[in-house]
N, C-alpha and C positions, 0 to 999 in steps of 0.2 A: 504494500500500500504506500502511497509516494506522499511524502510531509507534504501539510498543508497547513496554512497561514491563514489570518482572520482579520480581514481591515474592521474595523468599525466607524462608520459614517455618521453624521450625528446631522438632521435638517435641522432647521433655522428654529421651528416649533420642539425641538426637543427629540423628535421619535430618532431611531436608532435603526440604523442597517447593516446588519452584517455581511460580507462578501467575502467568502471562501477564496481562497486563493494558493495558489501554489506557491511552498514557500517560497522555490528560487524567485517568483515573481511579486511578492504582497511587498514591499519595498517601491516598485516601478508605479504600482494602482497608486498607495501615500504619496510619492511623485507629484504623478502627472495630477490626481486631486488638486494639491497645492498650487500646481501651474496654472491648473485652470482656475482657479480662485482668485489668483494675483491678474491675472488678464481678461474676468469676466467683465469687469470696471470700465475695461475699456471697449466693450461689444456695442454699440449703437441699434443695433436692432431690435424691433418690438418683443423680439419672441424667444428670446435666451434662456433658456432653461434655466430654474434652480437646483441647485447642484448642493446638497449635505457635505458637510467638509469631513474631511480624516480625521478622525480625533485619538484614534487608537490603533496598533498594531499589536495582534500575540497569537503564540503559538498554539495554544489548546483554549477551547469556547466551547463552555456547556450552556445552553441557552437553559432560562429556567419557568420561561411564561412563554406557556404554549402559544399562544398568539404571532412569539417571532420566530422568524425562519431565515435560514441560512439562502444569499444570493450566489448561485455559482458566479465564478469570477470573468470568465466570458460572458456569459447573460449580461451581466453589467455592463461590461464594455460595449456589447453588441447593443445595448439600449443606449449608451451613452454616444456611442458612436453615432446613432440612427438621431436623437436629439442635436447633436451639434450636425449635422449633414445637414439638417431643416431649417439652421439658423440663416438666415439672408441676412449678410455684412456688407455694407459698402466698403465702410472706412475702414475695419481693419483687416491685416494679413489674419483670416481664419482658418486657410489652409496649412497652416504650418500648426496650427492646435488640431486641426482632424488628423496631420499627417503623426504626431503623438501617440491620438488613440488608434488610429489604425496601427502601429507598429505595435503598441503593445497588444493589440487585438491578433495581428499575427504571429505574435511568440507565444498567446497562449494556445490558440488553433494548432500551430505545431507542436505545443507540448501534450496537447490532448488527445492529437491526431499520435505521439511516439507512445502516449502511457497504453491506447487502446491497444498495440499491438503487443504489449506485453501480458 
């Protein structure tokens, strides 16, 4: 079974998300979060998503209220990905924050695409 990592995201109102992650990558997801955080400021468009910030990284997460659930860490990206794709920016370079998520969107697809074949 291949270590896995736990970001915890934390929205603006409080709720908490957890996104499973592979360890070699939960590092890269607290990343790119912060980047995107530091540059949502500057997005002019109506329609920018809100984005939970990192609040936490660790090794072992036993949730204790059934209500939450663990996000695989592609899912997220792949939602995150599909959200920032939708954003129409005039003014700023926004390709270069989707080319981010996309990259870390393809190191986990390869890391999921090499665990399946074991």
């Amino acid at each position: 079974m291949p270590e896995m990592s736990y970001v915890i995201l934390q929205h603006e109102q409080g709720a908490l998300e957890f996104v499973e992650m592979p360890a070699s990558h939960a590092y890269q997801l607290s990343a790119l979060n912060l980047r995107l955080h530091k540059e949502l400021s500057k997005l002019t468009a109506d329609n920018v998503p809100k984005l939970p910030r990192a609040v936490a990284e660790c090794g072992r997460l036993e949730l204790l209220n059934e209500n939450d659930a663990l996000i695989g860490g592609l899912d997220y990206i792949n939602d995150l990905e599909r959200a920032f794709s939708a954003i129409r920016e005039g003014a700023y370079p926004l390709i270069s924050l989707l080319t981010e998520i996309r990259a870390l969107q393809a190191q986990l697809e390869q890391w999921y695409e090499e665990e399946d074949r074991f």
